[in-house]
C-alpha positions as CSV (number, residue, x, y, z in Angstrom):
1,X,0.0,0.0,0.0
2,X,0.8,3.6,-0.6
3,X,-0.5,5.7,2.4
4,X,-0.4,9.6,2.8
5,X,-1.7,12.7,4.1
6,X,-3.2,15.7,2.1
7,X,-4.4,19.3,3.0
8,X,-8.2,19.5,3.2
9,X,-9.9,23.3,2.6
10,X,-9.2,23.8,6.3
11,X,-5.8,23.0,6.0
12,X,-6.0,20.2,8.2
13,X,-3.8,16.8,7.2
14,X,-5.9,13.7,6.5
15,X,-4.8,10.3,5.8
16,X,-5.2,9.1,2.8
17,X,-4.6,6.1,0.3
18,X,-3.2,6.2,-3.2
19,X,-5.8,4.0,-5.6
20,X,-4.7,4.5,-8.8
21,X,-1.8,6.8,-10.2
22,X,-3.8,10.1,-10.2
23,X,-6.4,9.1,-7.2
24,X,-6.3,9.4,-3.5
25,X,-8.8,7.3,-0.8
26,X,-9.5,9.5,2.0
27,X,-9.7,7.3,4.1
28,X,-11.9,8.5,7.4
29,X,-14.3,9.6,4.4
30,X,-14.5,6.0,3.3
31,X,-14.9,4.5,6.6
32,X,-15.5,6.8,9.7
33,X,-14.6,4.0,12.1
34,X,-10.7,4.8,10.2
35,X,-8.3,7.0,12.1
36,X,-8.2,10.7,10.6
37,X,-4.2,10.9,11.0
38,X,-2.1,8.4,9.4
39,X,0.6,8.4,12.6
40,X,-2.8,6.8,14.1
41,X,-3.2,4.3,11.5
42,X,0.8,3.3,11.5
43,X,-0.2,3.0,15.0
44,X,-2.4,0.1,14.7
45,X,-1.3,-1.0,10.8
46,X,-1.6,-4.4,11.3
47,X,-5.4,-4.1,12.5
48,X,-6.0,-2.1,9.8
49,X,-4.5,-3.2,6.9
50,X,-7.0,-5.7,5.9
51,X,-9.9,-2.7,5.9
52,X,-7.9,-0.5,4.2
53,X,-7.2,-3.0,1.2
54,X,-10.6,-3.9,0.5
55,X,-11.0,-0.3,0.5
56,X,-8.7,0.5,-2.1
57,X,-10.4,-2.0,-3.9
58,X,-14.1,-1.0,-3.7
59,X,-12.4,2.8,-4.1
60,X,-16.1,4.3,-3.4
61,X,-16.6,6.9,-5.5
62,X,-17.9,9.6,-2.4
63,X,-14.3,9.2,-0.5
64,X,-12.3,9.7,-3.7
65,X,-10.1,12.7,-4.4
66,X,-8.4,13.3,-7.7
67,X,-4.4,13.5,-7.1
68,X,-4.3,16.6,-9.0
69,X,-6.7,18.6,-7.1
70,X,-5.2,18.6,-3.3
71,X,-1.7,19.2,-1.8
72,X,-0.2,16.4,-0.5
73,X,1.4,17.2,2.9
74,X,4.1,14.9,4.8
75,X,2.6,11.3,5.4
76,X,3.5,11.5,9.0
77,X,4.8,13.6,11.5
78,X,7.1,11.6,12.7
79,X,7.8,11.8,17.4
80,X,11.6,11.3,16.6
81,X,13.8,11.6,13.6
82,X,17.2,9.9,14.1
83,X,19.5,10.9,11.5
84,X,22.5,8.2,10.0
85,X,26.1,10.1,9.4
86,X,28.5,8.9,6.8
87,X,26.4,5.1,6.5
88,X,27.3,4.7,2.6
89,X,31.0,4.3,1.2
90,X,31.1,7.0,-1.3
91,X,30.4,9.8,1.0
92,X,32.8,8.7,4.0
93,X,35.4,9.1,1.2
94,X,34.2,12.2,-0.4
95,X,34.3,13.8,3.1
96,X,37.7,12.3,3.8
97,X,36.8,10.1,6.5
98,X,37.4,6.6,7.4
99,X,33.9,4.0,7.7
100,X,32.7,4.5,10.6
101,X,32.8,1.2,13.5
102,X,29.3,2.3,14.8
103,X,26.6,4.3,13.3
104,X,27.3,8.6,13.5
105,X,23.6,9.2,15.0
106,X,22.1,12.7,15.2
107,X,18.6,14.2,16.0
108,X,16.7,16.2,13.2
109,X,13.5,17.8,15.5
110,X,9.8,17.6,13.9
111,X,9.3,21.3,13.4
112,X,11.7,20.1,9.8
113,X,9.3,18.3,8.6
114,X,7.1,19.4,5.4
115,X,5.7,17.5,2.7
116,X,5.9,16.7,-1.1
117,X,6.3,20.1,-3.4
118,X,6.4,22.4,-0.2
119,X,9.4,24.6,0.1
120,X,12.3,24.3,1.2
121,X,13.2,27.5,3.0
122,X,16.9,29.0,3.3
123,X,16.9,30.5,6.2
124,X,19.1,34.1,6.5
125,X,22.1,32.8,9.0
126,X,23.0,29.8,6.6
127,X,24.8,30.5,3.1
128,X,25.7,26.7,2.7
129,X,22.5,24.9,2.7
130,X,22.7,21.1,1.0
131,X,20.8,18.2,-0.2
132,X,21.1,14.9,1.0
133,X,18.4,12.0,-0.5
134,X,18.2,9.5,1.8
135,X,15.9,6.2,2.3
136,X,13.7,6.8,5.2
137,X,12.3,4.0,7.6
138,X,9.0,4.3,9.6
139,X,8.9,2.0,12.7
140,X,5.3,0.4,13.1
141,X,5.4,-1.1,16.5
142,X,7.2,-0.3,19.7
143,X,10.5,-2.0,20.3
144,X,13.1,-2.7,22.3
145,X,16.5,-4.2,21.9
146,X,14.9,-5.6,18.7
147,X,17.2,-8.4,17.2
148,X,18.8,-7.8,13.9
149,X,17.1,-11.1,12.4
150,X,13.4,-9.7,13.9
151,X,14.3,-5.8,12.9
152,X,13.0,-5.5,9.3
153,X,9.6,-6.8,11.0
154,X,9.2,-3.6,12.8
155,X,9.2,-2.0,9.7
156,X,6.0,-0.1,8.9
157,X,7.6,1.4,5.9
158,X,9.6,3.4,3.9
159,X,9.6,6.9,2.4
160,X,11.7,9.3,0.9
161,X,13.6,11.7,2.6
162,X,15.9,15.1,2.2
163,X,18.2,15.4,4.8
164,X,18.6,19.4,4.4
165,X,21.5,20.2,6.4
166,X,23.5,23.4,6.9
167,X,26.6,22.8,6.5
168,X,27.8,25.9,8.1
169,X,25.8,25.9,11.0
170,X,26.5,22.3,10.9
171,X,30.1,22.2,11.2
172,X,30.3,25.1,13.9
173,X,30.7,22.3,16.7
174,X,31.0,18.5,17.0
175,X,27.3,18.5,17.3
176,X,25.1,18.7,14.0
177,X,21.7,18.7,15.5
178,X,21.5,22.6,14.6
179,X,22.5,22.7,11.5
180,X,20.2,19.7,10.6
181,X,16.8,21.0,12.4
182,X,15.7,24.4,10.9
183,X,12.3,24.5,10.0
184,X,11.7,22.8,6.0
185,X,15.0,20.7,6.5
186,X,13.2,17.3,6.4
187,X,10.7,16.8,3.5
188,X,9.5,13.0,3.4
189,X,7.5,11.5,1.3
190,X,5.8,11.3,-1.3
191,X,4.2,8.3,0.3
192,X,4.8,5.9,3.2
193,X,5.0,2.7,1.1
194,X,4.3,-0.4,3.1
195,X,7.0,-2.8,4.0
196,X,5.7,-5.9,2.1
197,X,6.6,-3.8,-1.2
198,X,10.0,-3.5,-0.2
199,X,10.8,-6.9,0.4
200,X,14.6,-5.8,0.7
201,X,15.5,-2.6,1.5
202,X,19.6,-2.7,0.9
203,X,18.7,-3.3,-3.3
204,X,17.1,0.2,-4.0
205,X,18.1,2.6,-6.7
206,X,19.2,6.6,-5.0
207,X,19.1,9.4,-7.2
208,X,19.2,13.2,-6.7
209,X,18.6,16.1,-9.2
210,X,19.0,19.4,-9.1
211,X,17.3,21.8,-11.3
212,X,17.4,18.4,-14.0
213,X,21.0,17.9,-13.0
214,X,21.9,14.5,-11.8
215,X,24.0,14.8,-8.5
216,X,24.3,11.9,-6.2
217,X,23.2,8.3,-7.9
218,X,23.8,5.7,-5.7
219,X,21.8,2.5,-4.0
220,X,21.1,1.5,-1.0
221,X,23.8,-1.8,-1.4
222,X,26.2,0.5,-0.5
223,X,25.1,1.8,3.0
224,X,28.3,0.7,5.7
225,X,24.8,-0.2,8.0
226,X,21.9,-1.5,6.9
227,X,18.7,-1.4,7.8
228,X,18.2,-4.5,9.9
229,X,21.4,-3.7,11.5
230,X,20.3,0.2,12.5
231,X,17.4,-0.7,13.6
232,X,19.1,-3.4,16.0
233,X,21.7,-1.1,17.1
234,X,19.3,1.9,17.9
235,X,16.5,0.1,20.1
236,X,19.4,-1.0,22.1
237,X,19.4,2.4,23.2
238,X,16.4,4.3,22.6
239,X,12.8,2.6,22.5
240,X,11.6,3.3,19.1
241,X,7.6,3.9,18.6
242,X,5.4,3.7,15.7
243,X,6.1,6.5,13.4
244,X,9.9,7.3,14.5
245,X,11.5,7.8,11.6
246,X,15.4,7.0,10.5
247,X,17.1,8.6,7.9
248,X,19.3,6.3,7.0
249,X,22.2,8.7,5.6
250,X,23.0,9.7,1.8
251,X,25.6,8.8,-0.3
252,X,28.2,10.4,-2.0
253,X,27.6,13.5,-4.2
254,X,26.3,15.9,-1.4
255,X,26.9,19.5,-2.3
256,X,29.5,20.5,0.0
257,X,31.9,17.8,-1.6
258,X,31.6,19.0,-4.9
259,X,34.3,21.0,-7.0
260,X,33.0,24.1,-6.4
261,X,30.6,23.4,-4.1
262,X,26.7,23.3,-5.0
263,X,24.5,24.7,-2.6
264,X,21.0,25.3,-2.8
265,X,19.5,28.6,-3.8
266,X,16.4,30.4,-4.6
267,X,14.3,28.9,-7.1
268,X,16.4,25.5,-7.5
269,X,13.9,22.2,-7.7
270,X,15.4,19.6,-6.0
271,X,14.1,16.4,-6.1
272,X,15.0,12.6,-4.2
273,X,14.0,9.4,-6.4
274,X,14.4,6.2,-5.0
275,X,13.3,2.8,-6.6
276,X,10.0,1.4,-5.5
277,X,9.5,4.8,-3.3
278,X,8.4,7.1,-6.2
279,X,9.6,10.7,-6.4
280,X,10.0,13.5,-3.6
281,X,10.3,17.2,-5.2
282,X,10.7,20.7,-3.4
283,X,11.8,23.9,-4.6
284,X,14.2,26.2,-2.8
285,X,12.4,29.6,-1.1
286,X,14.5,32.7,-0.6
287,X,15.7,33.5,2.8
288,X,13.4,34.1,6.0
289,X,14.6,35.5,9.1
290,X,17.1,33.6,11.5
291,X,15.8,30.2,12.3
């Protein structure tokens, strides 16, 4: 399944199913008993997966909504967002660094995430912000110490991610939760896709455009740890709950590493394709104030 949130006339977010290519389920309009807010549904998705499917099928007419005709906003908004440093080959060695023996695990706060086609906004005290396409994971069940042969299973699933850092702010200290967290710096989507469509998430195509121009094309093969094994490591330490979110790190080609550097400015498109996930695209606002 394909599961997502759109903008309805009162701006609110409600969840929402993709039926066809160019048609969304909404799905508390198809069945009020359904959870308005998909966090609530990846709450309780194995309860209500079997509903939602014959849903999609049946597709009533009343609780349809043309793709074309709404915004879509993020699919979730996410209680944690643990970010991956320097987890694929390519970019350890674009950055000069050795592979790391453990993951390099940062926060990126909630007020970052925004949705498919929103902006991403440059804020006034960074002149270095960057891309960074990255394979996100949503957990579906609260765990613990999770074993890394029973990790994939607390998969809910996985969407797109851009892990807007900047760099400048970034690199002022040891610490990159700043420079990671301004407001727009985490557009996901376009879509949680379920994890029984992604039946292995370390074989997945990674590419980045900006403005048309290809800039980081990669897979998810070459991640230093994968999925299972992040997932292990992390609920040994903190318990994860349905809808955390992991980006998982990017791979080489980030902005910053480039000869001269690329970083993004008003009016640039930028947009995150990974195979299986569909396409995540954002253009670039001009600056706001600090923050």
């Amino acid at each position: 399944m394909r599961l997502g949130s759109y903008y309805d006339g009162d701006g609110a977010l409600r969840a929402c199913a993709l039926v066809r290519e160019a048609t969304l389920l909404d799905l508390g309009a198809a069945d009020e008993s359904l959870p308005l807010h998909l966090l609530t549904v990846v709450n309780h998705l194995d309860d209500l997966t079997p509903r939602i499917i014959q849903l999609i099928r049946e597709a009533p007419a009343d609780a349809c909504v043309p793709l074309d005709a709404v915004q879509l906003g993020p699919p979730i908004r996410p209680g944690k967002i643990i970010g991956i440093g320097l987890n694929y080959r390519d970019h350890a060695a674009e950055t000069g660094q050795a592979l790391p023996e453990f993951p390099t695990v940062f926060a990126k706060f909630p007020n970052a995430v925004t949705g498919p086609s929103e902006p991403i906004r440059l804020p006034a005290s960074s002149a270095q912000v960057d891309y960074e396409g990255e394979l996100g994971v949503v957990i579906g069940r609260r765990s613990r110490a999770v074993p890394q042969s029973e990790a994939l299973a607390v998969v809910a699933g996985y969407v797109i991610v851009n892990d807007v850092s900047a760099r400048d702010v970034q690199n002022r200290t040891s610490q990159w939760t700043l420079g990671k967290s301004f407001d727009s710096f985490a557009p996901i989507g376009p879509f949680l896709v379920t994890a029984d469509e992604i039946p292995d998430p370390q074989q997945l195509a990674l590419a980045v455009r900006v403005n048309g121009e290809l800039v980081q094309d990669s897979t998810t093969a070459n991640m230093v740890f994968s999925v299972a094994e992040l997932v292990c490591l992390l609920s040994e330490v903190i318990t994860l709950e349905p809808g955390d979110l992991i980006a998982t790190g990017t791979p080489g080609g980030v902005g910053a590493a480039r000869v001269p550097p690329l970083f993004l400015r008003d009016g640039d498109i930028v947009e995150v394709a990974i195979e299986g996930l569909g396409s995540l695209r954002n253009p670039v606002a001009a600056a706001l104030g600090v923050g």
